[in-house]
MARBA-3410 file (N, C-alpha, C, O; in Angstrom, 1 decimal):
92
-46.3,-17.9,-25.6,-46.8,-19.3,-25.2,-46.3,-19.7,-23.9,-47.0,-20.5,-23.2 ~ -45.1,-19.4,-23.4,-44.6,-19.9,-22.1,-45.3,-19.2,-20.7,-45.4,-19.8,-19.6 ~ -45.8,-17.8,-21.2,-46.7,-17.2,-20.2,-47.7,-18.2,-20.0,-47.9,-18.7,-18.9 ~ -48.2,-18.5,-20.9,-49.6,-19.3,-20.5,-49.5,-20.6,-20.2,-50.3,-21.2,-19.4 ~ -48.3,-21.3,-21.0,-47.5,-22.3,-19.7,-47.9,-22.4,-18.3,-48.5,-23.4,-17.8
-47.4,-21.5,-17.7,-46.9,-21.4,-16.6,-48.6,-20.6,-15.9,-49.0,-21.1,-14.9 ~ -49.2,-19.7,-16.5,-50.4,-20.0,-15.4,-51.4,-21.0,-15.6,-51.9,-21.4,-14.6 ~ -51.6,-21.5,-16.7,-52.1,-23.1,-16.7,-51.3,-23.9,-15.6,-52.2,-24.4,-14.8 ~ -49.9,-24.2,-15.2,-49.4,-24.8,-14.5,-49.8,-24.1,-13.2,-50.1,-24.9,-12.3 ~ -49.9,-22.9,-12.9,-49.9,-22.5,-11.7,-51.5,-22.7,-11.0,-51.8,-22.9,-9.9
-52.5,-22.6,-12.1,-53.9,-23.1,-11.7,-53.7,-24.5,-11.4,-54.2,-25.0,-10.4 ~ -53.1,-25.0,-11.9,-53.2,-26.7,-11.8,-52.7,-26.7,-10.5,-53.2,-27.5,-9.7 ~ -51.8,-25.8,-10.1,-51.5,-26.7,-8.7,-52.4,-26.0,-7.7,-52.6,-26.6,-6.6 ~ -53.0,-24.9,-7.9,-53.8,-24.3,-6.7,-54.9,-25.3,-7.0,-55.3,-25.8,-5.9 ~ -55.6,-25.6,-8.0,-56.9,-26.7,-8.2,-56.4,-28.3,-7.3,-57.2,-29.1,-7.0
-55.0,-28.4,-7.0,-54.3,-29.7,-6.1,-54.2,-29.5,-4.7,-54.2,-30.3,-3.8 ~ -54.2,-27.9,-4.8,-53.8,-27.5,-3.2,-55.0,-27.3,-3.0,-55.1,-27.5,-1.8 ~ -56.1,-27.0,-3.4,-57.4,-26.6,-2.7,-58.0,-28.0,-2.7,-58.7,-28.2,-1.7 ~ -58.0,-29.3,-3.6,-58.2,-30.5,-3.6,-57.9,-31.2,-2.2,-58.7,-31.9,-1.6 ~ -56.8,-30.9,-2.0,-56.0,-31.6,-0.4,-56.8,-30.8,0.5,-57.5,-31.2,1.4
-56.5,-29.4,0.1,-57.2,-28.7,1.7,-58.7,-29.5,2.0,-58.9,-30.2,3.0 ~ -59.7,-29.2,0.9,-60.4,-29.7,1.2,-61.1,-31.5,1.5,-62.2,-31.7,2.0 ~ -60.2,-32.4,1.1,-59.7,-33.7,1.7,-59.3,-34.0,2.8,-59.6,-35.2,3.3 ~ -58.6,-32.9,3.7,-58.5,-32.9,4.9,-59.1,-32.7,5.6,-58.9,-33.0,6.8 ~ -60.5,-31.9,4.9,-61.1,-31.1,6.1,-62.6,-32.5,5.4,-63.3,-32.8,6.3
-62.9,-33.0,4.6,-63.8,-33.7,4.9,-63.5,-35.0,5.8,-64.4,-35.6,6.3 ~ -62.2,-35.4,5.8,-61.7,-36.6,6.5,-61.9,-36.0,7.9,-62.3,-36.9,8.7 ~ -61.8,-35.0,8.4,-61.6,-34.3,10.0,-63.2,-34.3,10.5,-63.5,-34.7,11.6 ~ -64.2,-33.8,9.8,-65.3,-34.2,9.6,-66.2,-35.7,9.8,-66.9,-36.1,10.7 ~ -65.6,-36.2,8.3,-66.4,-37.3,9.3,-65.9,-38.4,10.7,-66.6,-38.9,11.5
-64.4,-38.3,10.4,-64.3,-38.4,12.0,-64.9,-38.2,12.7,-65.4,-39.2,13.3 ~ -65.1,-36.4,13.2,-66.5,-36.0,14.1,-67.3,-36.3,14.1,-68.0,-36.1,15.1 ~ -67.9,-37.0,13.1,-69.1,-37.4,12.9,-69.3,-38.8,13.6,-70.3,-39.0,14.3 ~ -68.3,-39.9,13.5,-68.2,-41.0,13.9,-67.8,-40.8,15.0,-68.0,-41.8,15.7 ~ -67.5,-40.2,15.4,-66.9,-39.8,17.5,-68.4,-39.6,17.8,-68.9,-40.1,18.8
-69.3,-38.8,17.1,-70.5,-38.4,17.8,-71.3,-39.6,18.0,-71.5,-40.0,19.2 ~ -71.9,-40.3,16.9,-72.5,-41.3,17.2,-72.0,-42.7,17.9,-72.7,-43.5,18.2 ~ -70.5,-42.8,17.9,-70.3,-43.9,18.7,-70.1,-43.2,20.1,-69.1,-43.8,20.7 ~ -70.5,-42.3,20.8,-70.9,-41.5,22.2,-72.1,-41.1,22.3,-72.5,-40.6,23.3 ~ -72.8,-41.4,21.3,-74.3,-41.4,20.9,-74.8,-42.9,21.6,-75.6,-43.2,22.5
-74.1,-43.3,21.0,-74.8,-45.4,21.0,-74.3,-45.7,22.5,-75.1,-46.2,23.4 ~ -73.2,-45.4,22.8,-72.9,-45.4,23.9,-73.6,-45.2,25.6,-73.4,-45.8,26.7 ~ -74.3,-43.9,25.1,-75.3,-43.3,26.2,-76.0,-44.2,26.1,-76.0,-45.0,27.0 ~ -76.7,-44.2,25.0,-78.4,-44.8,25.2,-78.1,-46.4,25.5,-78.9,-47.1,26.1 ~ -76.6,-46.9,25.0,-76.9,-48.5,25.5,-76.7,-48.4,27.1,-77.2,-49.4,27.7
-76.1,-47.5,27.8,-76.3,-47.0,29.3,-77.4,-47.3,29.9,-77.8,-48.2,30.6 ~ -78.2,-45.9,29.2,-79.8,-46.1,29.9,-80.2,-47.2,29.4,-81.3,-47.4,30.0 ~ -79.9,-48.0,28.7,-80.9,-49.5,28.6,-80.1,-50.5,29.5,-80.4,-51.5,30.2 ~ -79.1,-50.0,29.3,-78.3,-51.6,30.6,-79.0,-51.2,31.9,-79.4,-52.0,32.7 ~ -79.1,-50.0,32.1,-79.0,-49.4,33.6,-80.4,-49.4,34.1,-80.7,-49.4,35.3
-81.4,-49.2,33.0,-82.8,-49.6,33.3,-83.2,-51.3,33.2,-83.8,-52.0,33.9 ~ -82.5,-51.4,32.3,-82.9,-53.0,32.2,-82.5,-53.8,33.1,-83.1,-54.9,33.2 ~ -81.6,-53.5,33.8,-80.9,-54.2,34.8,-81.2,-53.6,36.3,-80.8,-54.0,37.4 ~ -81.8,-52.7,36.0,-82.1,-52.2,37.4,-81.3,-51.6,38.1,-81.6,-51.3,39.3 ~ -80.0,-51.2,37.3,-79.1,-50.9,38.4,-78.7,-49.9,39.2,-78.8,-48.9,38.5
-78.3,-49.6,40.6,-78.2,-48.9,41.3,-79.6,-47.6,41.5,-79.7,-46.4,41.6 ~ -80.5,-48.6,41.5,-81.9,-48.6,41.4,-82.6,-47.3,40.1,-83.3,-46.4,40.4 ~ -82.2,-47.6,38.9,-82.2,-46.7,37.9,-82.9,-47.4,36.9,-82.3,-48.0,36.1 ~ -84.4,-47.3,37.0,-85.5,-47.8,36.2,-86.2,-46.3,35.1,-86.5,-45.2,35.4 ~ -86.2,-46.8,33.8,-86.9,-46.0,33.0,-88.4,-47.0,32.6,-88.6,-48.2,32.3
-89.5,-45.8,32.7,-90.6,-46.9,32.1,-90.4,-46.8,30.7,-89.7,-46.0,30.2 ~ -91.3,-48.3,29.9,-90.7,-48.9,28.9,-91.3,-47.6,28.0,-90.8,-47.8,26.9 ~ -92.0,-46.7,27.9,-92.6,-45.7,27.4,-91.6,-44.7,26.8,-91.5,-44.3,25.7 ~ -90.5,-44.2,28.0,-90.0,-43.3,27.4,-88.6,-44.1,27.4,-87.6,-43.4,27.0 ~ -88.5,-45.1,27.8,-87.1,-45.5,27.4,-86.9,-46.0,25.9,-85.8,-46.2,25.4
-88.6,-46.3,25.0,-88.6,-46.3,23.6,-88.9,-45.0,23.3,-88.6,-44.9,22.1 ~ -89.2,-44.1,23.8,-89.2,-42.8,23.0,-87.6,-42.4,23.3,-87.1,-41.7,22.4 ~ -87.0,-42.8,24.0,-85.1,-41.8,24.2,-84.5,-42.4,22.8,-84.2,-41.6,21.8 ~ -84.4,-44.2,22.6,-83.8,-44.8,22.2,-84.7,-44.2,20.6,-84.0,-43.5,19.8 ~ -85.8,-44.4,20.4,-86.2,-44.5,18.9,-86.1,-43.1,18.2,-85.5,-43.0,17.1
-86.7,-41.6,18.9,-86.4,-40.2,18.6,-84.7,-39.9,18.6,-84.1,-39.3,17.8 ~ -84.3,-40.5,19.5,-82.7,-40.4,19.5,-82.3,-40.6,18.8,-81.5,-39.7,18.3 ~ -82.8,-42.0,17.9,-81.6,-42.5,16.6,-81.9,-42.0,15.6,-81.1,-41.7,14.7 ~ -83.1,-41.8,15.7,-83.9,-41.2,14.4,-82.7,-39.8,14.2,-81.9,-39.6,13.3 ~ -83.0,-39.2,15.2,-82.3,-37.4,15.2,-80.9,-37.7,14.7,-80.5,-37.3,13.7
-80.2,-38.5,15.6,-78.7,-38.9,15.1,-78.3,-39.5,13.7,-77.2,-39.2,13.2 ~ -78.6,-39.9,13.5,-78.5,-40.6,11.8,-79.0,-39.8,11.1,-78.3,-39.3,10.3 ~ -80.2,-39.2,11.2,-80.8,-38.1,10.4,-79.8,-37.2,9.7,-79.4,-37.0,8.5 ~ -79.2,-36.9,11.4,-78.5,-35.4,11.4,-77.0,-36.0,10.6,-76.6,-35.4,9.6 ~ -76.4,-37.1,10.9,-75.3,-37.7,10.5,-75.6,-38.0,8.6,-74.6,-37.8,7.9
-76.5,-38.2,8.2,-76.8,-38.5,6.9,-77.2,-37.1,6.1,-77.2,-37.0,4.9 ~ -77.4,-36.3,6.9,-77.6,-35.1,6.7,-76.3,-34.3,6.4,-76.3,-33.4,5.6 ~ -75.5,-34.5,7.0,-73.6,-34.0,6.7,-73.0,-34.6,6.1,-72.0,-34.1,5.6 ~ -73.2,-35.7,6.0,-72.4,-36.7,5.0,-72.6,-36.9,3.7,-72.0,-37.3,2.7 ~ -74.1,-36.3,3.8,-74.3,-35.9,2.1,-74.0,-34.7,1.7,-73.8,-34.4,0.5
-73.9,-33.7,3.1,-73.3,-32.5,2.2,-71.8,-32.7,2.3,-71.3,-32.3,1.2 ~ -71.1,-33.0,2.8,-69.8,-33.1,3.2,-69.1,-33.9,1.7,-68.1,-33.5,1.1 ~ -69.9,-35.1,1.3,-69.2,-36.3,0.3,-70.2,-36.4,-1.3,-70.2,-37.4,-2.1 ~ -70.9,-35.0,-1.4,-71.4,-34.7,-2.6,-70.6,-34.0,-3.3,-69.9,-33.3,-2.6 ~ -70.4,-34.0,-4.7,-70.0,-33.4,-5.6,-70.5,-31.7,-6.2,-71.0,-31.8,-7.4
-70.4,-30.7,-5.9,-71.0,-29.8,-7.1,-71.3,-30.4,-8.3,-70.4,-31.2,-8.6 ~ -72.3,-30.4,-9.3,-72.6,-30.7,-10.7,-72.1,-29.4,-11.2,-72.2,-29.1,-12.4
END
């Protein structure tokens, strides 16, 4: 009975240690994930200040500066919603 004590106990802690490992690594994750899109949001409010404003003579027509901005976000959230569900789903 003490044999099987002790590998019950020893599963238990590798099912803790692979628990953490893998906690770490979805926390490191979506980090990256949130670095991407706030350098995402970042760009594109660029090209809209910098067209909208005209500045340093840097005009986008309103054509593709709604196609950067609208295909952009679409792709980025997509792709972001797309790892976050694999990343923060459960196995059944």
């Amino acid at each position: 009975m003490p044999e099987q004590a002790r590998r019950a106990d020893e599963k238990t802690q590798a099912d803790i240690n692979a628990e953490t490992t893998e906690t770490a690594l979805r926390r490191l994750y979506a980090n990256r994930i949130l670095r991407f899109l706030e350098i995402y949001g970042l760009v594109v409010a660029t090209f809209t200040a910098l067209s909208g404003f005209g500045l340093w003579g840097f005009k986008m027509q309103s054509q593709t500066l709604i196609t950067l901005v609208g295909s952009t976000a679409v792709a980025a959230i997509g792709l972001a919603g797309f790892i976050v569900k694999g990343l923060f789903s459960r196995p059944q």
